[in-house]
VEXZA-920527 format. One line per field, with one value per residue: residue number from 0; x, z, y of N, C-alpha, C, O, CB in turn. Coordinates in steps of 0.02 Angstrom, whole numbers, padded with zeros to 5 digits, always signed. Atoms other than C-alpha are relative to their C-alpha. Glycine has a CB too. Layout:
N
num <- (NUM,...)
nc1 <- (X,...)
nc3 <- (Z,...)
nc2 <- (Y,...)
cac1 <- (X,...)
cac3 <- (Z,...)
cac2 <- (Y,...)
cc1 <- (X,...)
cc3 <- (Z,...)
cc2 <- (Y,...)
oc1 <- (X,...)
oc3 <- (Z,...)
oc2 <- (Y,...)
cbc1 <- (X,...)
cbc3 <- (Z,...)
cbc2 <- (Y,...)
REM end
This chain:
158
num <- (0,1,2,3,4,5,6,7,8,9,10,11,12,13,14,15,16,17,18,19,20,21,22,23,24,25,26,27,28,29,30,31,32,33,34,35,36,37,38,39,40,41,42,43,44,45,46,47,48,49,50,51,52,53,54,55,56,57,58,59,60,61,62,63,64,65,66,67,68,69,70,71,72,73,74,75,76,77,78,79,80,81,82,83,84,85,86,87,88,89,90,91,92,93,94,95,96,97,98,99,100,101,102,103,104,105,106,107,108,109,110,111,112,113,114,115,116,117,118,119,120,121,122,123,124,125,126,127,128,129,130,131,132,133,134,135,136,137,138,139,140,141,142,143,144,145,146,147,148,149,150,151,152,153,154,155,156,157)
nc1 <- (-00009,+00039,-00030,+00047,-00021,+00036,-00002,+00041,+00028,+00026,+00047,+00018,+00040,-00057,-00075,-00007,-00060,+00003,-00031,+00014,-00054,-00035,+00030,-00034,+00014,-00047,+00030,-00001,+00011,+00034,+00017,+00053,+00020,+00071,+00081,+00001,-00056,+00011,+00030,-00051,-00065,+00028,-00009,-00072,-00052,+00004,+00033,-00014,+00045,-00001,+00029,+00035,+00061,+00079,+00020,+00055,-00021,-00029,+00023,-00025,-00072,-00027,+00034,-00046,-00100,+00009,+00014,-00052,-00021,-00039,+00024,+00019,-00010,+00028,-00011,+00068,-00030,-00029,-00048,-00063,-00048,-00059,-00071,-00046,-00076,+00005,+00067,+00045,-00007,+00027,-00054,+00006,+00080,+00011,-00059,+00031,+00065,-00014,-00010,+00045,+00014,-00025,+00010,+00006,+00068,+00042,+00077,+00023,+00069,+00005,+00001,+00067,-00004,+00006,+00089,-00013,-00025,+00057,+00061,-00042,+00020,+00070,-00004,-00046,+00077,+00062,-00019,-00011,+00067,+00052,-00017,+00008,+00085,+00016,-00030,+00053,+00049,-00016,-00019,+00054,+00054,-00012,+00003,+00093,-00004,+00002,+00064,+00050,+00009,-00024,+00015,-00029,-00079,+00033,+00056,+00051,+00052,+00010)
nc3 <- (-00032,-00068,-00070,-00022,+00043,+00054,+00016,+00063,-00006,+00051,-00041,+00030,-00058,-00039,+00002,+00025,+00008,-00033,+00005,-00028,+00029,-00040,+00045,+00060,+00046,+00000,-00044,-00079,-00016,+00062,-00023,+00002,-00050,-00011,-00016,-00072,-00016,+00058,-00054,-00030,+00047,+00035,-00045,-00045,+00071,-00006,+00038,+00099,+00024,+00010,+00063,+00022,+00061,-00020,-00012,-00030,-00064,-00006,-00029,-00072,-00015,-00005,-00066,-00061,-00022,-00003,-00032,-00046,+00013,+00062,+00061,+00032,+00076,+00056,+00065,+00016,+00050,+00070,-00010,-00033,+00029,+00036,-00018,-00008,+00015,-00035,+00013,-00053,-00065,-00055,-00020,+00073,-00025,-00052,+00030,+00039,-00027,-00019,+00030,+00024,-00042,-00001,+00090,-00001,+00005,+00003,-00035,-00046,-00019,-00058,-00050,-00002,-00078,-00011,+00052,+00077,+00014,-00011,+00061,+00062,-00004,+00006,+00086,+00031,-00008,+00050,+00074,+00006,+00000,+00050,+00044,+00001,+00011,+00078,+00030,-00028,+00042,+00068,+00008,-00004,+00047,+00054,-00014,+00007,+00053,+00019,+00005,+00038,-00040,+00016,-00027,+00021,-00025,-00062,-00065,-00025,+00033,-00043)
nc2 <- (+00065,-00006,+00024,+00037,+00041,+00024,+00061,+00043,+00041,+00036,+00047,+00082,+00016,+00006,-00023,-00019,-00024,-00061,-00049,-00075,-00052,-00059,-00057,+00007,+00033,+00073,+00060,+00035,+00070,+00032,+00047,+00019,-00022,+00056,-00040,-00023,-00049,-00063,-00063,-00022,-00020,-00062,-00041,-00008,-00072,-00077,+00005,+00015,+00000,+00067,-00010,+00067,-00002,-00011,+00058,+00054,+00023,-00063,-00041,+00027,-00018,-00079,-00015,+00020,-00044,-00075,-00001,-00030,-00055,-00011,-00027,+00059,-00016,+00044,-00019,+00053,+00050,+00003,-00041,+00038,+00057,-00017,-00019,+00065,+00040,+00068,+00032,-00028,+00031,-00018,-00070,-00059,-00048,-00074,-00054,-00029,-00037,-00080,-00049,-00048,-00036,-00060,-00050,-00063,+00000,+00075,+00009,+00066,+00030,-00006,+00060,+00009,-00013,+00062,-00016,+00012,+00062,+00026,-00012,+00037,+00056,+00014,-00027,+00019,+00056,+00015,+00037,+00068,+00026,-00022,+00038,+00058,+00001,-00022,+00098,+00069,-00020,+00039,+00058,+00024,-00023,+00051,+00075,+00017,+00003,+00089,+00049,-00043,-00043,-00064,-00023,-00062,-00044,-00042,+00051,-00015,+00054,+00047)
cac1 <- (+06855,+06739,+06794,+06701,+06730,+06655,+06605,+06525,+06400,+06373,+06217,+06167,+06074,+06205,+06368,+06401,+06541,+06598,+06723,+06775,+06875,+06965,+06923,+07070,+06996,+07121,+07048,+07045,+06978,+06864,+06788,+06667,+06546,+06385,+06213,+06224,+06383,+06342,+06243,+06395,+06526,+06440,+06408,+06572,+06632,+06634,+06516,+06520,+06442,+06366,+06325,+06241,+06139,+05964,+05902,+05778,+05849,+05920,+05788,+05795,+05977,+05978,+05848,+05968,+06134,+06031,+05990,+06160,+06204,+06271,+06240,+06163,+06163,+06035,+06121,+05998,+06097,+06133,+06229,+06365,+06391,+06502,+06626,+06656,+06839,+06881,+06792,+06640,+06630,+06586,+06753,+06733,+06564,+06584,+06747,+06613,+06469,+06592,+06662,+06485,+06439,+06571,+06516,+06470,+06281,+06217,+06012,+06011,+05842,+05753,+05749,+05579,+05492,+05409,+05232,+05283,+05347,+05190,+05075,+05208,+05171,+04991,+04993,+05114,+04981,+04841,+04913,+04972,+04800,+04711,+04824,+04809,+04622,+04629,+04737,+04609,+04461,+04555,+04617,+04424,+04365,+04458,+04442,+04245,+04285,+04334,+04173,+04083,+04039,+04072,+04080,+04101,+04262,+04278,+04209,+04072,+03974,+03959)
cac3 <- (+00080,+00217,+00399,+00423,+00406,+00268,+00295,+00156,+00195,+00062,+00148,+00130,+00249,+00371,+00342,+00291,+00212,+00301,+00231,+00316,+00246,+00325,+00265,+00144,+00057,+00131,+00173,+00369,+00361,+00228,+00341,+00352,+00490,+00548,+00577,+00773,+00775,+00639,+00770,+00886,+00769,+00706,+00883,+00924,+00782,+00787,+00690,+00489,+00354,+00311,+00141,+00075,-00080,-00083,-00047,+00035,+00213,+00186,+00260,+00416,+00435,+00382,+00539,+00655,+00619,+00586,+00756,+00845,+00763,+00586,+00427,+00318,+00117,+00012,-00148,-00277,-00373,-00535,-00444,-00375,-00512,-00620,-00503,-00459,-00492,-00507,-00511,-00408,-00235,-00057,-00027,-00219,-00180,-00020,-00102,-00237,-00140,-00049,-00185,-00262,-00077,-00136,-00323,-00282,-00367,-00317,-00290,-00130,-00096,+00028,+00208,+00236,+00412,+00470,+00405,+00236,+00241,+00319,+00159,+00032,+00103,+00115,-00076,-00136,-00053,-00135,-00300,-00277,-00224,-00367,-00478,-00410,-00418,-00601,-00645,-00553,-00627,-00802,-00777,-00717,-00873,-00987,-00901,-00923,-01097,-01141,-01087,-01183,-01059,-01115,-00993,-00996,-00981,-00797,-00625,-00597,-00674,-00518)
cac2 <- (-01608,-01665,-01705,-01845,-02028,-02114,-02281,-02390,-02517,-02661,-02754,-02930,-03046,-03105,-03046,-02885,-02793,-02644,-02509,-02371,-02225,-02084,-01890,-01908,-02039,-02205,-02358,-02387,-02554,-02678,-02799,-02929,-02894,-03031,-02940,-02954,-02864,-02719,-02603,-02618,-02583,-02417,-02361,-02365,-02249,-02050,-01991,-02028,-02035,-02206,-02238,-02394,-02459,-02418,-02598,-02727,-02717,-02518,-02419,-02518,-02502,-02312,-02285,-02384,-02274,-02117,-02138,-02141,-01991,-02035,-01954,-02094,-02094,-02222,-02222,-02302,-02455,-02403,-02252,-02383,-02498,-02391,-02380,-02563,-02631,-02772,-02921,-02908,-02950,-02900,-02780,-02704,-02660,-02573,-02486,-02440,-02373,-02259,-02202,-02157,-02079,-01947,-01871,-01700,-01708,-01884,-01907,-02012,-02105,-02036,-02116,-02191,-02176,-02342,-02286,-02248,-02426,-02492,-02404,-02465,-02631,-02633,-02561,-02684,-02829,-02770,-02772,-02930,-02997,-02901,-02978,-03151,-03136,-03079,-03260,-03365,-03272,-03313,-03480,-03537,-03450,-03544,-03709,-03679,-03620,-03813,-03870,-03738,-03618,-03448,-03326,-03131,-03029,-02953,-03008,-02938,-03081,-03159)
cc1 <- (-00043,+00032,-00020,+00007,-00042,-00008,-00086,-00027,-00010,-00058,-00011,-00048,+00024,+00052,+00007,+00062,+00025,+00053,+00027,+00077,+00021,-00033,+00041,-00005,+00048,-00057,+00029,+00013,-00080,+00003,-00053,-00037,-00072,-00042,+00004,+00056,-00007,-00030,+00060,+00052,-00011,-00007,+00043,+00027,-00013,-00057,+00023,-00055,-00002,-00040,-00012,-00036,-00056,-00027,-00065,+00005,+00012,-00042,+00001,+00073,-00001,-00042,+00037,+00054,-00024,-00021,+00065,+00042,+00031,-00048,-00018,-00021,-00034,+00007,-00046,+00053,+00041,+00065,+00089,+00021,+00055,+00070,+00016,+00040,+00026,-00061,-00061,-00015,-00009,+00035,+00022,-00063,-00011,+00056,-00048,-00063,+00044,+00042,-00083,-00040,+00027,-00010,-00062,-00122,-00043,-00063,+00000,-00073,-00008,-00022,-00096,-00025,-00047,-00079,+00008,+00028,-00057,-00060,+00026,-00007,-00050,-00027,+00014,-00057,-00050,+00021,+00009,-00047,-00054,+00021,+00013,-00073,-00018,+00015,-00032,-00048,+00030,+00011,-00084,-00019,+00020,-00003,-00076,-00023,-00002,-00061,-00053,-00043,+00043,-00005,+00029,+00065,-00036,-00021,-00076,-00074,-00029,-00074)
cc3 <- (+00063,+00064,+00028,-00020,-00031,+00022,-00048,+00029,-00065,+00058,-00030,+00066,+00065,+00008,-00055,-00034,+00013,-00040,+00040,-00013,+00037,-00042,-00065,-00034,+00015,+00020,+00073,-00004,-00052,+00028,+00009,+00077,+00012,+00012,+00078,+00032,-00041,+00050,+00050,-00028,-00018,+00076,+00038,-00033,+00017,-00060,-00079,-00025,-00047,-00062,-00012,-00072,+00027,-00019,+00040,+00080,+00027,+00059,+00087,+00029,+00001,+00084,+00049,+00016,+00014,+00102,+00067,-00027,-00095,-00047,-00056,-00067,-00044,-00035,-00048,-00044,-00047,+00000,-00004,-00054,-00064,+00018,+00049,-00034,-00008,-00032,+00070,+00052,+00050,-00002,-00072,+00011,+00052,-00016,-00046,+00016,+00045,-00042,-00048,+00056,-00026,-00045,+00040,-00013,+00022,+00037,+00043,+00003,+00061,+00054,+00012,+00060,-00016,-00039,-00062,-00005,+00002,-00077,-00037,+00001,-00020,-00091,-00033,-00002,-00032,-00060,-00003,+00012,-00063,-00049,+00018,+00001,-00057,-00013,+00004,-00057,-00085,-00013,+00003,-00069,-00074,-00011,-00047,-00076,-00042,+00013,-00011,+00030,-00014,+00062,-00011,+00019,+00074,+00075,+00029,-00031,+00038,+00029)
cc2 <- (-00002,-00026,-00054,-00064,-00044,-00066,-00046,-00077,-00063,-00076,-00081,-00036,-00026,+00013,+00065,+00027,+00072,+00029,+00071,+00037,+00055,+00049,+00007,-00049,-00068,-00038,-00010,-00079,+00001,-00062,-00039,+00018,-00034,+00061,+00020,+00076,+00083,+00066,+00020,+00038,+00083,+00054,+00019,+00052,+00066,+00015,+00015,+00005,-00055,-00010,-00088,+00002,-00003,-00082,-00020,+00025,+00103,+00053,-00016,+00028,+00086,+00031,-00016,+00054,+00073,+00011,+00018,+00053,+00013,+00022,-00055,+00017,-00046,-00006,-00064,-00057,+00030,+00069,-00031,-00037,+00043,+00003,-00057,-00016,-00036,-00066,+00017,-00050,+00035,+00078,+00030,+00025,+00039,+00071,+00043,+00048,+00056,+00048,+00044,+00049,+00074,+00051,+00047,+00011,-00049,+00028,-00038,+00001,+00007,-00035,+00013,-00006,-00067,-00004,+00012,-00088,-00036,+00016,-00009,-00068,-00024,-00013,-00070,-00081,-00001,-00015,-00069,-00046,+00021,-00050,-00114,-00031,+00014,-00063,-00022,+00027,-00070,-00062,-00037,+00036,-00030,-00052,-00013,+00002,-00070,-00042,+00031,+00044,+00064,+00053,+00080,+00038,+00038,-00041,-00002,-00046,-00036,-00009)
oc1 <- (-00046,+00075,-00012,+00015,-00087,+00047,-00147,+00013,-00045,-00043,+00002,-00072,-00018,+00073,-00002,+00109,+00006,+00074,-00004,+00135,-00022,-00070,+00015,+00044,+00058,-00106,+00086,+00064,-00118,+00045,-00102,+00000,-00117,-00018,+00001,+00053,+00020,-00004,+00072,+00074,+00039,+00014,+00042,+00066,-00054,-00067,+00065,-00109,+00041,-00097,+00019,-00055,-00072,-00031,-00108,-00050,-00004,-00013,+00016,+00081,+00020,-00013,+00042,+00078,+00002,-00026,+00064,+00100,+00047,-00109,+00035,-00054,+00003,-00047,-00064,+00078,+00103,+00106,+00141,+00081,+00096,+00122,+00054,+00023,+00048,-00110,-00054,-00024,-00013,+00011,+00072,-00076,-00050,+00052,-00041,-00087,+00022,+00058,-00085,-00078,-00007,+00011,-00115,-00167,-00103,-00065,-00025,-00106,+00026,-00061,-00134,+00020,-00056,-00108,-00024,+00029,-00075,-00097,-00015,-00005,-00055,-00056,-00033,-00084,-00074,+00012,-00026,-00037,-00103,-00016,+00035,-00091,-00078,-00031,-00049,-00042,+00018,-00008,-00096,-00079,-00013,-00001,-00096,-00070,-00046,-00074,-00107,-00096,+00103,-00061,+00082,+00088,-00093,-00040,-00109,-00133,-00074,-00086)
oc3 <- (+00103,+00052,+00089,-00081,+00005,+00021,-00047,+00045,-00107,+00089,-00083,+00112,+00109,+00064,-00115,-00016,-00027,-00067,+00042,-00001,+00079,-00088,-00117,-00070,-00036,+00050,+00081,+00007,-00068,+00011,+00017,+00122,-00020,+00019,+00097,+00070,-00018,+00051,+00060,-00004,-00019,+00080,+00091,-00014,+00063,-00104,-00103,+00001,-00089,-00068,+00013,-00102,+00081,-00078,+00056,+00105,+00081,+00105,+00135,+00070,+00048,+00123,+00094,+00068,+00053,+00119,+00114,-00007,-00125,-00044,-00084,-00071,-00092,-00064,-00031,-00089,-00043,-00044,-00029,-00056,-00094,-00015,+00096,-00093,+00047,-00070,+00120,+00045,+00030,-00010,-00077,+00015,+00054,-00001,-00041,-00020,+00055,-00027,-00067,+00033,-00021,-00039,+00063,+00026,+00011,+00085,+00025,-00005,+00106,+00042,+00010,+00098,-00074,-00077,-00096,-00064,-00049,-00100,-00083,-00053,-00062,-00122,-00064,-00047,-00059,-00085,-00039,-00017,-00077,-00072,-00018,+00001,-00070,-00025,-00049,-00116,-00104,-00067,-00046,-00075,-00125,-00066,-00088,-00101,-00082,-00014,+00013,+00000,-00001,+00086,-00042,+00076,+00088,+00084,+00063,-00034,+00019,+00071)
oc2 <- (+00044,-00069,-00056,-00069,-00065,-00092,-00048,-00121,-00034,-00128,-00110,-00002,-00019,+00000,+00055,-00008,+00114,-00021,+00124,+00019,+00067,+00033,+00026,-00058,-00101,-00018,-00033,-00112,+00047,-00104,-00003,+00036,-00007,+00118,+00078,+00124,+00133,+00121,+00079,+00090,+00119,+00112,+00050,+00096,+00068,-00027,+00053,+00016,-00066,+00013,-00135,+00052,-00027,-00098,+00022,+00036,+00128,+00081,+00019,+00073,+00119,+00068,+00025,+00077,+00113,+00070,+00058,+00055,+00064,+00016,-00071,+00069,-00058,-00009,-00120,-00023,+00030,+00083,-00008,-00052,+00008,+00010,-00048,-00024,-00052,-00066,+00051,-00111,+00094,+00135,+00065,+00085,+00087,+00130,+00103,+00093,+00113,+00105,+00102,+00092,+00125,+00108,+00026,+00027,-00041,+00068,-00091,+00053,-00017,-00081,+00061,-00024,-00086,-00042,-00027,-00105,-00065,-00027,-00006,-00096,-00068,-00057,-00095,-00112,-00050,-00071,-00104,-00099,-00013,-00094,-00158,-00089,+00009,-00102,-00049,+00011,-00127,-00083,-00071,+00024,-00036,-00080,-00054,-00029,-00087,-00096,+00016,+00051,+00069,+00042,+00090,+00037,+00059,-00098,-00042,-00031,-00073,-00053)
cbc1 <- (+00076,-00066,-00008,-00056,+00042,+00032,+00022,+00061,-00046,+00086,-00076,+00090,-00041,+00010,+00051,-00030,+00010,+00009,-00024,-00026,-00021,+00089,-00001,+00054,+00008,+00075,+00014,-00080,-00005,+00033,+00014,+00007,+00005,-00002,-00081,+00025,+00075,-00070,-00075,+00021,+00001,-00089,-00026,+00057,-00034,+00083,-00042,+00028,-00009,-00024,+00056,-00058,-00002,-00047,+00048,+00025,+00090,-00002,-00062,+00008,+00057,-00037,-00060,+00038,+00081,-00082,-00037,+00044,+00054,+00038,+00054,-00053,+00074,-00033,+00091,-00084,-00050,-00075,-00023,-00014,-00060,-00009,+00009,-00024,+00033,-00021,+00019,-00065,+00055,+00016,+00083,+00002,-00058,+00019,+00074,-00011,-00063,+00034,+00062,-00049,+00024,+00050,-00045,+00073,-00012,+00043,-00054,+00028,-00012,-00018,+00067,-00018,-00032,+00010,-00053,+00070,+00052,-00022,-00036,+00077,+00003,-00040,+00074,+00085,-00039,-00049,+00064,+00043,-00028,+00002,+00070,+00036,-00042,+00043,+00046,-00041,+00010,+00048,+00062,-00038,-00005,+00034,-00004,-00056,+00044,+00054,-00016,-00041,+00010,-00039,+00003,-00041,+00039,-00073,+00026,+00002,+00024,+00046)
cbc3 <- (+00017,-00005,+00049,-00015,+00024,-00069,+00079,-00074,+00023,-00058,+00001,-00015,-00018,+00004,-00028,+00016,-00055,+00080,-00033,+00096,-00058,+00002,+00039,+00005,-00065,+00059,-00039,+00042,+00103,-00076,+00028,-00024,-00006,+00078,-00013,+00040,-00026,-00074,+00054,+00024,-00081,-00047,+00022,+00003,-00100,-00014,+00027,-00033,-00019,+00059,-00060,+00054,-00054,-00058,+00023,-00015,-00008,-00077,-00034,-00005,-00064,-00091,+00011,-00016,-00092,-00072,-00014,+00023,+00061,-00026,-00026,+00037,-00020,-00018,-00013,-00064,-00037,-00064,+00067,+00067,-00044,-00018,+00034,+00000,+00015,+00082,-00008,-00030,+00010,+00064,+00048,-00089,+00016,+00096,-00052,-00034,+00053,+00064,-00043,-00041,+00060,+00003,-00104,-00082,-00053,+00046,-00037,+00080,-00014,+00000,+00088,-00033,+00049,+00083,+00019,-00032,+00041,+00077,-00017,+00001,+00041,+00041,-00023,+00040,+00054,-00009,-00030,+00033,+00067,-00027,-00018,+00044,+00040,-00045,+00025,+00102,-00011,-00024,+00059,+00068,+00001,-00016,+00099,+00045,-00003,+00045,+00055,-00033,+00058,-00062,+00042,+00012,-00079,-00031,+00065,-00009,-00043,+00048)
cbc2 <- (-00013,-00037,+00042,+00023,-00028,+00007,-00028,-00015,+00033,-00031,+00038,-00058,-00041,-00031,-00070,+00011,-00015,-00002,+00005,+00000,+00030,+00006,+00072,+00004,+00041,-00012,-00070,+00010,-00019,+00006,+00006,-00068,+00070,-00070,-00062,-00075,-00043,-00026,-00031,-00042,-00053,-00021,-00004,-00065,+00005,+00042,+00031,-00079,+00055,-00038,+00048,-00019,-00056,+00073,-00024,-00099,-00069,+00030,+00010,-00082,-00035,+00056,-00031,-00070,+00008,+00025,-00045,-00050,+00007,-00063,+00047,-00035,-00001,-00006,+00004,+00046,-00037,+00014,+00027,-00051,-00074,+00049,+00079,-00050,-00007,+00023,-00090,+00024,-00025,-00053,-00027,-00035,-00040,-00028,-00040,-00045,-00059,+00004,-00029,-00041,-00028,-00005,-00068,+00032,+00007,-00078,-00024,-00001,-00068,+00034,+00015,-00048,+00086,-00019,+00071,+00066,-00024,+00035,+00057,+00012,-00011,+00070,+00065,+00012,+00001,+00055,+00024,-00016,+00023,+00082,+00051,-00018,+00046,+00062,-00054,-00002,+00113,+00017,-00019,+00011,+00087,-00005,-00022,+00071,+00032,-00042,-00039,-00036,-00030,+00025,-00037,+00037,+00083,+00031,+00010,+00074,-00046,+00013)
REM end
């Protein structure tokens, strides 16, 4: 059993849903919690261990808590949804992410430092420019097609 208290994050973009468990596994408290307030709330606590889904917003957040001392846990999605209850909702989902904090083997996703974020970005841009420069290409090459203008596969035709 660990000594340490568990609390379960379920993120979102304004309001989150907080959890927080004792070392024997009770619920404390399963509360909603706004964005401004979320940094306070956490630095008020002893130190825990704060588990979340691996999300949009996550790595941010895990940098914030890892910072005032807590132990922070990225679990990737498909970890958490077996062990929602219920129908699904804010306070089944943070019940669910701390119960998948606790299974013995789990892979958390590791925390990302601000530069790995920055070259996951950049990356993510180019693709998305390559591939919106491939469409165009194609779309002009079919237009031109209709007025009998053949042109070759590729860009480099230019």
């Amino acid at each position: 059993m660990n000594k340490f208290n568990t609390i379960a994050i379920d993120l979102a973009k304004n309001v989150f849903q907080v959890c927080i468990l004792s070392p024997d596994r009770t619920v404390i408290q399963n509360k909603q919690v706004t964005r401004a307030k979320l940094p306070s709330l956490l630095a008020n606590q002893e130190v825990s261990i704060v588990a979340m889904e691996a999300c949009y917003s996550s790595h941010y957040w895990a940098r914030v808590f890892s910072d005032m001392g807590h132990k922070v846990q990225l679990i990737p999605a498909q970890h958490v949804k077996p062990f929602v209850r219920g129908n699904k909702n804010d306070r089944n989902d943070a019940l669910a992410i701390a119960e998948a904090s606790w299974r013995p083997n789990l892979k958390c996703v590791p925390l990302k430092t601000i530069e790995q974020q920055d070259i996951q970005a950049l990356h993510r841009i180019r693709d998305k420019l390559i591939a919106r420069r491939t469409s165009i290409v194609n779309q002009v090459r079919g237009l031109l097609s209709e007025y009998g203008v053949i042109m070759p596969t590729g860009i480099c035709w230019i």
